[in-house]
C-alpha positions in Angstrom: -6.3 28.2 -7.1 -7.1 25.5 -4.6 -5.2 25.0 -1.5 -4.6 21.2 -0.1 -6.1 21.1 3.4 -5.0 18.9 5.9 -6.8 17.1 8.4 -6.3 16.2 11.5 -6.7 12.3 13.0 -9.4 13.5 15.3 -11.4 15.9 12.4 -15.1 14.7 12.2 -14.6 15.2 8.3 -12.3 13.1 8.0 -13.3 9.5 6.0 -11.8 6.5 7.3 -9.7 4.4 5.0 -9.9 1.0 5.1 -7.1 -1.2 4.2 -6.9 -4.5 2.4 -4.7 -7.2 1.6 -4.4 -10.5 -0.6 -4.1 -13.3 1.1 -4.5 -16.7 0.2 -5.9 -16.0 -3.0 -8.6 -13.7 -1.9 -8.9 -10.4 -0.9 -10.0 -9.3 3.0 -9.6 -5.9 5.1 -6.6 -6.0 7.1 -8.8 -4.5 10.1 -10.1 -8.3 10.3 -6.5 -9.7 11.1 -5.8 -11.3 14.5 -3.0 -9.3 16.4 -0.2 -11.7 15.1 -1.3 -11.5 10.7 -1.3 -7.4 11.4 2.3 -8.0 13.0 3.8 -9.7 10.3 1.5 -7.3 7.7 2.7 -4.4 9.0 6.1 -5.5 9.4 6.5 -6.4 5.7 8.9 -4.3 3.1 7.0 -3.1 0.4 9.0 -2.0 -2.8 8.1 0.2 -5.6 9.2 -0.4 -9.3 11.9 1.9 -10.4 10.9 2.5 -14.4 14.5 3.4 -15.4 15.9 0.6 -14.1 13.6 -1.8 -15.4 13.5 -0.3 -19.1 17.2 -0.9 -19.4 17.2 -4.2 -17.6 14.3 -5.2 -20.4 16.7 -3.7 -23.1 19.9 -5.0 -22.8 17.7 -8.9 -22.3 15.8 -8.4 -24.7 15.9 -10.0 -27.9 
């Protein structure tokens, strides 16, 4: 049975992920964003679609 290892920030095996973002119709890394785009990136709310919720929204509207 495998164990999950964890890595530390500093851990030379450690890949670096690179994140990116639509904007404008196109795609481009975040790490290219002056200071004031990251702000207002980072400072974004993200949500996440609850399934339950939207199955009986799309049953009781649908026809």
């Amino acid at each position: 049975m495998n164990t999950p290892v964890t890595l530390s920030a500093s851990h030379p095996g450690r890949t670096r992920c690179e994140v990116w973002t639509r904007v404008m119709g196109y795609h481009r890394p975040v790490a290219n964003f002056n200071i004031g785009k990251k702000s207002e990136h980072y400072s974004r709310m993200h949500f996440s679609e609850v399934i339950s919720i939207n199955s009986r929204f799309c049953a009781q509207f649908s026809d």
